[in-house]
C-alpha positions in Angstrom: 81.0 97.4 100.5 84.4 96.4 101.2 87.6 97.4 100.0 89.5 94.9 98.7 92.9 96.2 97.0 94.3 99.9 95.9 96.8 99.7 93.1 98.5 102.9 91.7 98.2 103.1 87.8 101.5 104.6 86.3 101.0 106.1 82.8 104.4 104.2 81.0 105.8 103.8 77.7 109.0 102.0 79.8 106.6 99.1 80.7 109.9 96.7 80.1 112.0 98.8 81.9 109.8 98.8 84.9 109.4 95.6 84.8 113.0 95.2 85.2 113.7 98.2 87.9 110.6 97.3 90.2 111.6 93.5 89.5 115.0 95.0 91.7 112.6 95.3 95.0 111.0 91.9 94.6 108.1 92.7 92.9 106.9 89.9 90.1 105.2 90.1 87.0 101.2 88.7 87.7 99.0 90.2 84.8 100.1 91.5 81.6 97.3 92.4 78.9 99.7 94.2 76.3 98.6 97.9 77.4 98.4 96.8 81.4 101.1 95.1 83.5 100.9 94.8 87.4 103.7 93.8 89.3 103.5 92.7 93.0 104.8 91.2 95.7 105.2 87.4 95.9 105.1 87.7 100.3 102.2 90.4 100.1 100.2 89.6 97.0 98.1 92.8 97.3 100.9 94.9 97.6 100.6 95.6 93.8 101.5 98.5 91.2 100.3 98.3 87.1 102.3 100.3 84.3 99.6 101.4 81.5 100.3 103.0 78.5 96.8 103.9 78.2 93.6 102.3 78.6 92.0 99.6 76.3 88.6 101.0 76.9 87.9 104.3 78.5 88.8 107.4 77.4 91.8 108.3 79.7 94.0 106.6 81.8 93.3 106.1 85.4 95.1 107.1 88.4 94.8 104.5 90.7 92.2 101.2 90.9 90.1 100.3 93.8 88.8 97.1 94.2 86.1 96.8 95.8 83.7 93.5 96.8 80.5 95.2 95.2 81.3 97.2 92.1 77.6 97.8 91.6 76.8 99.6 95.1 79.9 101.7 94.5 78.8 102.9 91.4 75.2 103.6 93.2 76.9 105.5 96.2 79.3 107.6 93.6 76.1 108.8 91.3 74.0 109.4 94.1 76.8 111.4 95.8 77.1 114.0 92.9 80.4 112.7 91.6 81.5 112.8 88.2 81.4 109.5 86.5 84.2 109.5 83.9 83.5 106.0 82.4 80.3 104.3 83.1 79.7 101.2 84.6 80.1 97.9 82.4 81.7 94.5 81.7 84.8 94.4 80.2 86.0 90.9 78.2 89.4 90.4 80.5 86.6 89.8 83.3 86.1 92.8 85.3 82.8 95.0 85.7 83.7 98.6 86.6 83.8 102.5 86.3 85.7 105.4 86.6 85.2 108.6 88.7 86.9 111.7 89.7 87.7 112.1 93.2 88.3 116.1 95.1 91.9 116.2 93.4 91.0 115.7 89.7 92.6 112.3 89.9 90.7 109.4 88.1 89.7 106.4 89.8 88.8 103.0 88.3 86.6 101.4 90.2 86.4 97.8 90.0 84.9 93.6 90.8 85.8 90.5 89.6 83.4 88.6 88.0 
């Protein structure tokens, strides 16, 4: 399993005004699905950062999202490990299969693939 992004999720009502303060430091507007925006960096793509106001799906907002090139082996490696599973595994319709999980600080990681 590789790693393929990390993006911090910051819980926002000011999703405009973030926009327009991160927009300052060069980063650029590349998804926006009404309740998720992620800015990043047109020189380092993957340098990234999404404003939520909460999440369309899952019961709480995540922390921080992990890309990863096999969703489905994480997933395996997290339940097998004990961990707590927050939201299960599934497809979502704006084309992404993934899960959340808690990690050691309480935080709440959204783990996630392309399809």
């Amino acid at each position: 399993m590789t790693v393929r992004r990390v993006v911090p999720n910051v819980q926002s009502d000011a999703v405009e005004e973030s926009r327009e303060f991160y927009g300052l430091l060069g980063l650029e507007e590349v998804m926006n699905h009404g309740w998720i925006m992620t800015l990043a960096s047109s020189s380092s793509p993957a340098a990234q950062v999404s404003f939520m106001s909460g999440d369309k799906t899952a019961p709480v907002t995540p922390d921080m999202s992990v890309e990863v090139d096999d969703v489905d082996a994480a997933y395996a490696v997290m339940r097998e490990s004990g961990a707590e599973i927050v939201h299960p595994l599934q497809d979502e319709e704006w084309g992404v299969r993934r899960f959340f999980v808690r990690d050691p600080n309480g935080r709440v990681v959204n783990v996630l693939g392309h399809r």
